[in-house]
NUDOTI-79790 format. One record per atom (N, C-alpha, C): z, y, x; atom name; residue in three letters. Coordinates in steps of 0.1 Angstrom, whole numbers. Layout:
<sites>
SITE    pz    py    px atome residu
SITE     Z     Y     X    CA    Ala
...
</sites>
This chain:
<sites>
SITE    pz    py    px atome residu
SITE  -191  -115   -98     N    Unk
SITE  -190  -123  -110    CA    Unk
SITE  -200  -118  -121     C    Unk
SITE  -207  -128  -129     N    Unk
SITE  -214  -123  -138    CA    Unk
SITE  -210  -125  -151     C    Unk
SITE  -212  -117  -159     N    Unk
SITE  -206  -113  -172    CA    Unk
SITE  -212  -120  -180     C    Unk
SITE  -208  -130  -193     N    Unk
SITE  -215  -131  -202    CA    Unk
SITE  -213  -122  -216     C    Unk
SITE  -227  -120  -223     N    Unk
SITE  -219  -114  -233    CA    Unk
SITE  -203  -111  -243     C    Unk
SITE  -205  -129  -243     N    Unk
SITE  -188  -130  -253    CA    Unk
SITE  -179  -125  -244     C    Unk
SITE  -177  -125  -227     N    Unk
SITE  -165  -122  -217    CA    Unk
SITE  -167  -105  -218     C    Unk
SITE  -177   -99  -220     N    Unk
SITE  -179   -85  -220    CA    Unk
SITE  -172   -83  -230     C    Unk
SITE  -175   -87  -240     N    Unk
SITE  -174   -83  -254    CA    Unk
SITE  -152   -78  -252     C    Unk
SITE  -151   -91  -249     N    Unk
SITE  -133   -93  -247    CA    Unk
SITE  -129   -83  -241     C    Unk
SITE  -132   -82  -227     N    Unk
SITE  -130   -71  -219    CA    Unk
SITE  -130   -57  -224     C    Unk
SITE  -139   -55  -229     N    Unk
SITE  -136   -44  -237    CA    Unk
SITE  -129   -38  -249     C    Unk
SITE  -128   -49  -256     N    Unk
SITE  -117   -49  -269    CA    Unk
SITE  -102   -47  -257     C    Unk
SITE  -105   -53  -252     N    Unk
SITE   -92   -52  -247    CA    Unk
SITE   -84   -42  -243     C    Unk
SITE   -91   -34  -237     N    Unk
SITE   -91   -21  -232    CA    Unk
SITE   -81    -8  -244     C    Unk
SITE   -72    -5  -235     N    Unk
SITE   -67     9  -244    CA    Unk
SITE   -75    18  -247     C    Unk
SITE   -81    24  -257     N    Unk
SITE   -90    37  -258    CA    Unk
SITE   -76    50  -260     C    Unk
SITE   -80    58  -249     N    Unk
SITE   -71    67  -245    CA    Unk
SITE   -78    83  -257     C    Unk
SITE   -69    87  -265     N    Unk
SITE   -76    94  -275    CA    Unk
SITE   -70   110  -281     C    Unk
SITE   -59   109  -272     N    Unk
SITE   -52   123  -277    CA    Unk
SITE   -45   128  -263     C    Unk
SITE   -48   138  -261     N    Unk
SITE   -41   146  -249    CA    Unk
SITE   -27   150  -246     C    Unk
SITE   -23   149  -241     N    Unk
SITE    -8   151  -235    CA    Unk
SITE     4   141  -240     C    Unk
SITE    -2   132  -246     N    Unk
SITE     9   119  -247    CA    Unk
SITE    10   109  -242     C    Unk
SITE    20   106  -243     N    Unk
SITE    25    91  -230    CA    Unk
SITE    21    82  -237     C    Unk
SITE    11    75  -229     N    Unk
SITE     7    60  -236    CA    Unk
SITE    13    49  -223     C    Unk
SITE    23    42  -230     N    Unk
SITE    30    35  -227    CA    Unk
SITE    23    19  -219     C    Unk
SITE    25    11  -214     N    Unk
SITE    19     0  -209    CA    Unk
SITE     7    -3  -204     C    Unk
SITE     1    11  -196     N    Unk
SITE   -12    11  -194    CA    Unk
SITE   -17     1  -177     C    Unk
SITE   -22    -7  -178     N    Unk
SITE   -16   -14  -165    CA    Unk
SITE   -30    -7  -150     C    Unk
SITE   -21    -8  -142     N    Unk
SITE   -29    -6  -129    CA    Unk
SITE   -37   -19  -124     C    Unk
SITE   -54   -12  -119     N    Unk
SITE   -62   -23  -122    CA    Unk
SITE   -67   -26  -104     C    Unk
SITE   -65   -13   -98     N    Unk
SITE   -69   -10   -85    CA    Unk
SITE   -59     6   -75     C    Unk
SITE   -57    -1   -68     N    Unk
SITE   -56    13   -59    CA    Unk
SITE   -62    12   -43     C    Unk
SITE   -64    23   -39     N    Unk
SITE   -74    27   -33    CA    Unk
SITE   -73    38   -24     C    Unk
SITE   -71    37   -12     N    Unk
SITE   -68    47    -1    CA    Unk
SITE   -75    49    10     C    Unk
SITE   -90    43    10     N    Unk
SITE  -105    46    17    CA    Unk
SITE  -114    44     8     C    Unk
SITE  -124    50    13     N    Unk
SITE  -140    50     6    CA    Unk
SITE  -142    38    13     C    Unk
SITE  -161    32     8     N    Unk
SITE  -164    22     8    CA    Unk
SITE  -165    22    29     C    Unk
SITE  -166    30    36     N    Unk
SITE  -169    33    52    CA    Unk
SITE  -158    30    63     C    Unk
SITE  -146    28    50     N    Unk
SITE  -130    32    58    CA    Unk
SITE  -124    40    59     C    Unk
SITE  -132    57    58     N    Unk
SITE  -120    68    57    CA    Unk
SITE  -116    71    46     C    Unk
SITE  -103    76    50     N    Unk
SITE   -91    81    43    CA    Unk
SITE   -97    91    28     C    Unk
SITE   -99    91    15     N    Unk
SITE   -99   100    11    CA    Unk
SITE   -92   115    11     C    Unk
SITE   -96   123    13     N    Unk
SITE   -89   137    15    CA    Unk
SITE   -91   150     5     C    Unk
SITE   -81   154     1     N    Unk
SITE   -80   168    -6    CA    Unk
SITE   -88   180     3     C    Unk
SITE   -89   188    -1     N    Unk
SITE   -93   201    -4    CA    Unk
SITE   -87   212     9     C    Unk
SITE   -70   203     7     N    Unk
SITE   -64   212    23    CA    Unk
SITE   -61   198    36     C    Unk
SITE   -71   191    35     N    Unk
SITE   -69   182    45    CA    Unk
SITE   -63   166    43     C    Unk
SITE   -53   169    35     N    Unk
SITE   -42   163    36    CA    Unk
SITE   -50   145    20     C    Unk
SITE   -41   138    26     N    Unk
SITE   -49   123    22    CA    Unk
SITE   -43   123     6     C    Unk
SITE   -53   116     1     N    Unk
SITE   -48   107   -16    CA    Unk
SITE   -51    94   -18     C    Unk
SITE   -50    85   -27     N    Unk
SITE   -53    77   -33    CA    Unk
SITE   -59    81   -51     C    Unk
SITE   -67    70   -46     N    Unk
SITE   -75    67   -59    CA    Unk
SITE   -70    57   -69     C    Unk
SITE   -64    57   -84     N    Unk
SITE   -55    44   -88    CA    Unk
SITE   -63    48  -102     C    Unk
SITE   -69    32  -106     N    Unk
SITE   -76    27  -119    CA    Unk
SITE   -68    25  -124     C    Unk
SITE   -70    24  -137     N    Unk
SITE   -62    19  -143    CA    Unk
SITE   -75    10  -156     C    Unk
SITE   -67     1  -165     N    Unk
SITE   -73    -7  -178    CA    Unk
SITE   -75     0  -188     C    Unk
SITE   -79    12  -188     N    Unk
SITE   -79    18  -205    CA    Unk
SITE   -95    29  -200     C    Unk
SITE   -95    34  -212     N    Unk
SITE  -112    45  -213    CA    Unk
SITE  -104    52  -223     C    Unk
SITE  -116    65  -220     N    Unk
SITE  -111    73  -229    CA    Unk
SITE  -123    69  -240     C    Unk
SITE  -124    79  -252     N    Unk
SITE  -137    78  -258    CA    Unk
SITE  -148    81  -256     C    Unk
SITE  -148    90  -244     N    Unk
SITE  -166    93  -237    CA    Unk
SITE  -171    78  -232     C    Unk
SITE  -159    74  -224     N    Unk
SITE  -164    60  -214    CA    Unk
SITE  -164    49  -226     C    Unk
SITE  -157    48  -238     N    Unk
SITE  -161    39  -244    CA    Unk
SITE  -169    37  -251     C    Unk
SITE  -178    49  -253     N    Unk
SITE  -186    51  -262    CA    Unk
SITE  -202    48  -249     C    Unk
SITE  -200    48  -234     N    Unk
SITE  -207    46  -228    CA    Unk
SITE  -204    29  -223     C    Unk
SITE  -197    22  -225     N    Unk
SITE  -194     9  -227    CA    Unk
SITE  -205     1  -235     C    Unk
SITE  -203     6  -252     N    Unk
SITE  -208     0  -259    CA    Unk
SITE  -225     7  -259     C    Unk
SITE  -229    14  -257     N    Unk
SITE  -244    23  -250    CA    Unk
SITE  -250     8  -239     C    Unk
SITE  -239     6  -230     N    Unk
SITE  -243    -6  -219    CA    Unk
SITE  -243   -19  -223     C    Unk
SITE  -234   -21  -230     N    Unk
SITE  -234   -33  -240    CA    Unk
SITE  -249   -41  -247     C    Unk
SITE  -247   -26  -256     N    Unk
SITE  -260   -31  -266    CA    Unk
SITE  -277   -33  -257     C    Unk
SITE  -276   -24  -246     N    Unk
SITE  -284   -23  -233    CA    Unk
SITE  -281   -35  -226     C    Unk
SITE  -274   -46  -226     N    Unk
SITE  -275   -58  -218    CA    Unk
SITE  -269   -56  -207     C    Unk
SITE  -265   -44  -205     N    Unk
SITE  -258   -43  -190    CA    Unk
SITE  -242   -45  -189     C    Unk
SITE  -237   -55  -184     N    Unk
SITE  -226   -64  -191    CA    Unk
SITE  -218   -62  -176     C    Unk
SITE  -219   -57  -168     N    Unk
SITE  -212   -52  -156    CA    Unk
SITE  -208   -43  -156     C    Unk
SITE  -216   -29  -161     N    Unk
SITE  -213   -16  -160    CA    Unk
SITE  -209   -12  -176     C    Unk
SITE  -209   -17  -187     N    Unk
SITE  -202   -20  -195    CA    Unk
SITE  -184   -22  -195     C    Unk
SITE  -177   -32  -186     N    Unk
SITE  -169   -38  -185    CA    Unk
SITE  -162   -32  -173     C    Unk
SITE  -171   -24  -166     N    Unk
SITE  -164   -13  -152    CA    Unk
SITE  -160     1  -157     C    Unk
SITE  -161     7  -169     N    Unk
SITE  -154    10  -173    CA    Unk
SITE  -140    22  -173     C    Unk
SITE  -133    23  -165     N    Unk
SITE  -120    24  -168    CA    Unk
SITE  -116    38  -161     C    Unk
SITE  -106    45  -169     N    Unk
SITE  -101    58  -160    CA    Unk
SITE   -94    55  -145     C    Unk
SITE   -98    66  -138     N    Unk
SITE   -88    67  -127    CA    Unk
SITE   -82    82  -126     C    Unk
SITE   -74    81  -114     N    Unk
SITE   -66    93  -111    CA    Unk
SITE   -62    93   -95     C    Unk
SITE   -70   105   -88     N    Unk
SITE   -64   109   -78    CA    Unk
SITE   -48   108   -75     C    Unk
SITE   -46   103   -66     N    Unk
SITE   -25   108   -65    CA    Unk
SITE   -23   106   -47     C    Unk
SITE   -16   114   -54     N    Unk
SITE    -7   122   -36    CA    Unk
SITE    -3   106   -30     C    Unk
SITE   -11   105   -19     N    Unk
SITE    -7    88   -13    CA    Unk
SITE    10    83   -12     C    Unk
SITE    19    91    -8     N    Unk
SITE    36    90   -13    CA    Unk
SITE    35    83   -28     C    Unk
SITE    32    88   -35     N    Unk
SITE    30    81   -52    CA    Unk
SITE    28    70   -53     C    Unk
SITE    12    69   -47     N    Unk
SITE     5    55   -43    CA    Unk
SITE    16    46   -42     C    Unk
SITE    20    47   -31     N    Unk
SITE    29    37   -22    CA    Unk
SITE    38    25   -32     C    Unk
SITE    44    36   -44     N    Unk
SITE    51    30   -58    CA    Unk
SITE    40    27   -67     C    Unk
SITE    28    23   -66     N    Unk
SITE    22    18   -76    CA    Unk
SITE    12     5   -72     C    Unk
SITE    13    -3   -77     N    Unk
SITE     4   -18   -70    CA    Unk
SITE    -9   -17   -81     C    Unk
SITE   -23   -29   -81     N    Unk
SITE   -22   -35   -92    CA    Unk
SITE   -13   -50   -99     C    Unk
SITE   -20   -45  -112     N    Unk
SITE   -14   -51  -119    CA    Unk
SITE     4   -46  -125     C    Unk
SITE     8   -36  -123     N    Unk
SITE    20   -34  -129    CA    Unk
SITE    14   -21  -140     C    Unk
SITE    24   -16  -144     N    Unk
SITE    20   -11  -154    CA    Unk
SITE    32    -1  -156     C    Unk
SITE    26     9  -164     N    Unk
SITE    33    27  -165    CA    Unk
SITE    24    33  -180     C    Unk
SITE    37    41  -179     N    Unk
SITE    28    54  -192    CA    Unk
SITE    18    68  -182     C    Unk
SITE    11    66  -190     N    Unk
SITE    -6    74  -185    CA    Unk
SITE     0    89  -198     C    Unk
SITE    -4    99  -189     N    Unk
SITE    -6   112  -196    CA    Unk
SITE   -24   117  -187     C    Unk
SITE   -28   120  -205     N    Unk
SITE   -46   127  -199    CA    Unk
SITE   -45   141  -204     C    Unk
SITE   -52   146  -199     N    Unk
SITE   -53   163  -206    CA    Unk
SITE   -71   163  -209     C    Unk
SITE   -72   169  -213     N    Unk
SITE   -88   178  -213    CA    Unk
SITE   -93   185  -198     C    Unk
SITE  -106   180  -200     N    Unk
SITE  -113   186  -187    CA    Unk
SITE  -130   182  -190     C    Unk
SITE  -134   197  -186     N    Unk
SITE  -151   188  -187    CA    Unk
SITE  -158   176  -175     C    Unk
SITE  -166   172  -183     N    Unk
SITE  -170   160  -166    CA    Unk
SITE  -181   164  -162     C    Unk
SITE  -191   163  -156     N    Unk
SITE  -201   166  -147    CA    Unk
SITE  -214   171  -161     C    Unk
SITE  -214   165  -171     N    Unk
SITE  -223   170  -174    CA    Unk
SITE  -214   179  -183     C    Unk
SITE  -205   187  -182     N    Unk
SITE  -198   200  -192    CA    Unk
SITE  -195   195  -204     C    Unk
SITE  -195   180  -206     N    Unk
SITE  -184   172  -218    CA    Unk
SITE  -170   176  -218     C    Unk
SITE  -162   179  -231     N    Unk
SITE  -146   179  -227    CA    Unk
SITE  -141   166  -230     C    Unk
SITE  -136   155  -220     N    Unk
SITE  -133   145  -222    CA    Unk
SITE  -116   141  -218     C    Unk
SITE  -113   134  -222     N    Unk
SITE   -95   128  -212    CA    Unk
SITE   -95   122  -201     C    Unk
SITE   -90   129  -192     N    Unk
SITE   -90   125  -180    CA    Unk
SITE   -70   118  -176     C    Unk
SITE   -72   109  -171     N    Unk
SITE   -55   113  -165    CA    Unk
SITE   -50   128  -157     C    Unk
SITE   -39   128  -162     N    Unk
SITE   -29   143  -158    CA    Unk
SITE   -16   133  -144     C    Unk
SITE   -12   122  -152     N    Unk
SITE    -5   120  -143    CA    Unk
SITE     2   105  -150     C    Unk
SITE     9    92  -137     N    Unk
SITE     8    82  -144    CA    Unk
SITE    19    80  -136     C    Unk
SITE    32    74  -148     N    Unk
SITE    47    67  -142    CA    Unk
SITE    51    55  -142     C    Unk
SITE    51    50  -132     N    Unk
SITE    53    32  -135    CA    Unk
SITE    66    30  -137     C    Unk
SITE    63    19  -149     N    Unk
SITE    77    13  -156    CA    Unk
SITE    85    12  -140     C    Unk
SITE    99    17  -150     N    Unk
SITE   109     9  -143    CA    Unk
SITE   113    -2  -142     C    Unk
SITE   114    -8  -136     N    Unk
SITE   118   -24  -134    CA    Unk
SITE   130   -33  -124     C    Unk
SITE   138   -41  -124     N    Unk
SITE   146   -43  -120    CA    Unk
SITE   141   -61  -119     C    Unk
SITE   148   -69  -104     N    Unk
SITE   146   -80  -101    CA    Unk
SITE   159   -87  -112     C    Unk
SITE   147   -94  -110     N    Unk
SITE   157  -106  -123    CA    Unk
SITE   162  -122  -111     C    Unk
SITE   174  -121  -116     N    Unk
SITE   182  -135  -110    CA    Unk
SITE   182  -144  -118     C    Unk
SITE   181  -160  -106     N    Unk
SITE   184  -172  -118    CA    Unk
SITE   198  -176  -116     C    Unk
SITE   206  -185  -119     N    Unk
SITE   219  -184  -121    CA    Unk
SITE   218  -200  -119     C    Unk
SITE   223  -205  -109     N    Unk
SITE   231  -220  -110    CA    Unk
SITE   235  -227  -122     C    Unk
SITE   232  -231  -127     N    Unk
SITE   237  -243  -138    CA    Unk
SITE   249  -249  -137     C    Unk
SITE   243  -259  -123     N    Unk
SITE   255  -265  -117    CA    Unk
SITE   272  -254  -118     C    Unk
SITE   269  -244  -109     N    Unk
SITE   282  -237  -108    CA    Unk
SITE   287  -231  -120     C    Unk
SITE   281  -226  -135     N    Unk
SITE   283  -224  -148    CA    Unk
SITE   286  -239  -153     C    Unk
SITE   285  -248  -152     N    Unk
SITE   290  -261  -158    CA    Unk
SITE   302  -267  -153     C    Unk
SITE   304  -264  -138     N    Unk
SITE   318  -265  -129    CA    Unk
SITE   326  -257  -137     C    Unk
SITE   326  -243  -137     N    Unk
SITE   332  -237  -143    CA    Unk
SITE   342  -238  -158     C    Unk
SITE   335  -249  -168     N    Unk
SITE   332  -250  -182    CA    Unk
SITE   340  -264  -182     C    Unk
SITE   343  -271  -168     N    Unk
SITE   348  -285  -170    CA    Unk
SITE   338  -293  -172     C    Unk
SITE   329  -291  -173     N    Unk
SITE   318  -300  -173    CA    Unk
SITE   318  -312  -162     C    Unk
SITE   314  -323  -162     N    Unk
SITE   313  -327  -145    CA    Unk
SITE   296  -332  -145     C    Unk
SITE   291  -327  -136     N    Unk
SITE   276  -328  -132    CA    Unk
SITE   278  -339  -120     C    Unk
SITE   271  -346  -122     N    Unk
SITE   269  -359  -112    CA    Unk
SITE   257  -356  -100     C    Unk
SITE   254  -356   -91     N    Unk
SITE   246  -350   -81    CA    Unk
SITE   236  -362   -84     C    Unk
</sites>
């Protein structure tokens, strides 16, 4: 998909800027998850054992400040790509899709070039419960009503 300026522009306003450490920012929605590299294998920890990779819609201030850097530079893809992620133990994964959405906690950490930026610490997806529709018909029986078929 190609980006036009005004769709860039949105995209990014949109975006939660993630700005203070160790607090729960509430509604942060899941954009991707991710349990192979581009080859097919499994990503893997350190003692073998597998993870997932999960995006999410928000930046912190290093990446948004590298947004608008790509922006003003015309580069309206890598601009709008954007977004934190977070390793997690694949069990975790399993309870997180995209598109749903949870409170994000980030801590401090430097990034490759020895910046201290927010990274995610750890991410809890809303609780949520299935919602029922309810017969009319059988609430109107109820009530004396009479419903004609």
């Amino acid at each position: 998909m190609e980006f036009t300026k005004e769709i860039a522009m949105k995209i990014i306003e949109s975006k939660p800027v993630i700005d203070q450490p160790m607090v729960p920012y509430k509604g942060i929605e899941v954009t991707y998850v991710g349990y192979t590299d581009s080859e097919g294998d499994a990503f893997i920890w350190e003692d073998g054992s597998e993870y997932a990779i999960v995006s999410f819609r928000a930046v912190n201030e290093y990446g948004f400040e590298q947004s608008v850097e790509d922006f003003k530079n015309e580069d309206y893809e890598s601009a709008v790509n954007r977004n934190m992620s977070l390793r997690m133990n694949v069990e975790q994964a399993r309870n997180v899709s995209k598109g749903i959405t949870g409170t994000l906690i980030c801590h401090l950490r430097p990034n490759q070039d020895g910046v201290e930026i927010l990274v995610p610490k750890s991410f809890a997806p809303a609780q949520a419960i299935v919602a029922k529709t309810r017969s009319l018909a059988s609430i109107l029986a109820k009530s004396d009503v009479q419903v004609e078929a």
